[in-house]
C-alpha positions in Angstrom: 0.0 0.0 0.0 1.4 3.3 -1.0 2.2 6.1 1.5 -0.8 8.2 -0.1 -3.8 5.6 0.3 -2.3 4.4 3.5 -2.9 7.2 5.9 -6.5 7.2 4.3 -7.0 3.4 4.9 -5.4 3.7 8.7 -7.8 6.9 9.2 -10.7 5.0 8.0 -10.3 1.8 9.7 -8.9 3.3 13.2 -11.8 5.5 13.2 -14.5 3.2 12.6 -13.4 0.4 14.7 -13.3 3.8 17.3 -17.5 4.1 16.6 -17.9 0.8 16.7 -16.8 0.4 20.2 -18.5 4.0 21.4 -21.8 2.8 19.6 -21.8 -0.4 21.4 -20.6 0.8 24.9 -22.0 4.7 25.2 -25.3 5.0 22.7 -26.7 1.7 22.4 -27.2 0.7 25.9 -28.1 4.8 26.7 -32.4 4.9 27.5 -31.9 8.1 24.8 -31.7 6.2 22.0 -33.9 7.8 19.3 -32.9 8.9 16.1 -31.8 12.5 17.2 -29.6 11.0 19.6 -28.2 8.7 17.0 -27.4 12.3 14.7 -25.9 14.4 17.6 -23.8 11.3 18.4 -22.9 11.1 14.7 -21.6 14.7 14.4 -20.1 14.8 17.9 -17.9 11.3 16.6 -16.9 13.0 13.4 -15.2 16.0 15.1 -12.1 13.9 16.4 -11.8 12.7 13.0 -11.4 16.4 11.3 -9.1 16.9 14.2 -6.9 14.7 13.5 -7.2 15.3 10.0 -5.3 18.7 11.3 -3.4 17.1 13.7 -1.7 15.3 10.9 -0.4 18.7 9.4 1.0 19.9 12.5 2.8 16.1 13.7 4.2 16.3 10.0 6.0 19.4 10.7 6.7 18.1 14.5 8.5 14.9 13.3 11.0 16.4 11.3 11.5 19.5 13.3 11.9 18.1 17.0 14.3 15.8 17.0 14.1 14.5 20.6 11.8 11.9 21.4 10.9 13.5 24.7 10.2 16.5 23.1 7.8 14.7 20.9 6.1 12.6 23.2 5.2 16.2 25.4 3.9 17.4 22.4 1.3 14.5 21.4 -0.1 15.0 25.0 -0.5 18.8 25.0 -2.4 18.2 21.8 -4.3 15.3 22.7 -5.2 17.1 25.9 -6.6 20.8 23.6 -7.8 18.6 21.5 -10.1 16.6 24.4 -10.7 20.1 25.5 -12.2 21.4 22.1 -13.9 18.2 21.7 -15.8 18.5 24.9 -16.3 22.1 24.1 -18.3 21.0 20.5 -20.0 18.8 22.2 -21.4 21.1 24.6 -22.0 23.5 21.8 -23.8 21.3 19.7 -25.9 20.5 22.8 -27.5 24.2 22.5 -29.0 22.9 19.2 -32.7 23.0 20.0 -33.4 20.4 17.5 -31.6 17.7 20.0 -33.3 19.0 23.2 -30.7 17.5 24.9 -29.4 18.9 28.5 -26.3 21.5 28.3 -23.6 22.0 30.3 -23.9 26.3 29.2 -28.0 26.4 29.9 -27.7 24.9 33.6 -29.5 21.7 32.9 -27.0 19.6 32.9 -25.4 19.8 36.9 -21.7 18.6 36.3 -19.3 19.1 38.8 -15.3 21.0 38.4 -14.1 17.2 38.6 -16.3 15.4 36.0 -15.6 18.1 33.7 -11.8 17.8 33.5 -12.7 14.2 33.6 -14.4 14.0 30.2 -11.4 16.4 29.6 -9.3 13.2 29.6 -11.9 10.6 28.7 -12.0 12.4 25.7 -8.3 13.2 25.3 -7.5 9.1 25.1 -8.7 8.2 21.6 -6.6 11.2 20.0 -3.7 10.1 22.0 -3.8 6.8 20.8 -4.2 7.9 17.2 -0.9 10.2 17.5 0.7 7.4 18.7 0.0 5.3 16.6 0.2 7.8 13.4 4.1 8.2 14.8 4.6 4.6 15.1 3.1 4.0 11.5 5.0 6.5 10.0 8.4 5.8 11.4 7.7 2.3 10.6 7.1 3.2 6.8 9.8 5.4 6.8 12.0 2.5 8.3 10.8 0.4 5.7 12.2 3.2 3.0 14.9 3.7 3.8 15.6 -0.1 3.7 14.5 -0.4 0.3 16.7 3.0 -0.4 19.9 0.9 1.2 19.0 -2.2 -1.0 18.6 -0.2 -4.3 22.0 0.8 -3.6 23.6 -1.6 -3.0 22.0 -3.3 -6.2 23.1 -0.4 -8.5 26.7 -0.5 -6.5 26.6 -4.7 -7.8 25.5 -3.3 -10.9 28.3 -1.0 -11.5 30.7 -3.5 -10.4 29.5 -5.6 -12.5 29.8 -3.3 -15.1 33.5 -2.4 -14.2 34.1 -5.8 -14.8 32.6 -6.6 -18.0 34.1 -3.4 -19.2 37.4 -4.8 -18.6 37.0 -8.3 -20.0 35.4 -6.7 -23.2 38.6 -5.6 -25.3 40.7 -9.1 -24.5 37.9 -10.5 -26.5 37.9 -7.8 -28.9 41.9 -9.1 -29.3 40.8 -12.8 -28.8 38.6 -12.7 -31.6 41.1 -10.6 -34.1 43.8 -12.9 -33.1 41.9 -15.8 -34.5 40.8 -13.9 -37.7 44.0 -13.1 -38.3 45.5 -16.2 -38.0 42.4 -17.8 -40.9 43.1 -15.0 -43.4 47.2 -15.8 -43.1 46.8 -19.5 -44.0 
């Protein structure tokens, strides 16, 4: 699979085994289950996606600008952690939707205390951690795999060459082979 098509096919797959597993374990078994519930779930699930559709931009210019492991790994959790926090923000926002009439955390309906909030902070935080993990183990791993096919190419076209030096050398004592015999059919 090419580099192109396989952040696509990761993206796709990662994220839909992700609703999936929040279908089954947070809407399904939920007593709200109607079809608006099932829409404002579907665009509240989306969001991470178009996150870390922009998260990919910025961890490009993060791998190849920070060096240091460390450095990296601080960065993935400061941005999985804004990223919970705007999650958890849309979803509060999209929550004012009348259409929904579901409680919000801005109109006072929904009682939610200092410490569940920063607690769906982080509940909501996990999933894009896990992607930028994994998006940084995936793409050292391809670029692992590169550069190992770019060392092997090499060292083909250095055999190559060799093996060009070589035949380049053997050429002309054939070339004085093969006058030596016609010479000696045209003396007798």
């Amino acid at each position: 699979m090419s580099r192109k098509y396989g952040f696509w096919f990761y993206q796709l797959v990662g994220w839909g085994a992700f609703i999936v597993y929040d279908f089954f374990i947070n809407v399904l078994p939920d007593e709200k289950f109607n079809l608006k519930f099932v829409i404002f779930w579907i665009i509240i699930i989306l969001f991470p996606f178009i996150l870390t559709l922009l998260l990919r931009l910025i961890y490009r210019r993060i791998y190849y600008g920070i060096s240091r492991i460390f450095l990296q790994i601080i960065t993935i959790a400061i941005a999985s952690l804004i990223c919970g926090i705007l999650w958890q923000i849309f979803q509060n926002l999209v929550t004012l939707i009348d259409y929904f009439q579901l409680p919000s955390m801005f109109n006072n309906t929904l009682n939610r205390s200092t410490y569940r909030i920063i607690i769906s902070y982080f509940l909501l935080s996990w999933p894009i951690f896990v992607w930028s993990i994994l998006y940084y183990l995936i793409k050292s791993r391809l670029e692992y795999q590169e550069e190992k096919e770019n060392a092997v190419q090499s060292h083909l076209m250095a055999k190559d060459a060799q093996l060009r030096a070589l035949r380049y050398q053997i050429n002309p004592h054939f070339l004085f082979n093969t006058l030596d015999i016609c010479r000696g059919i045209n003396v007798s």
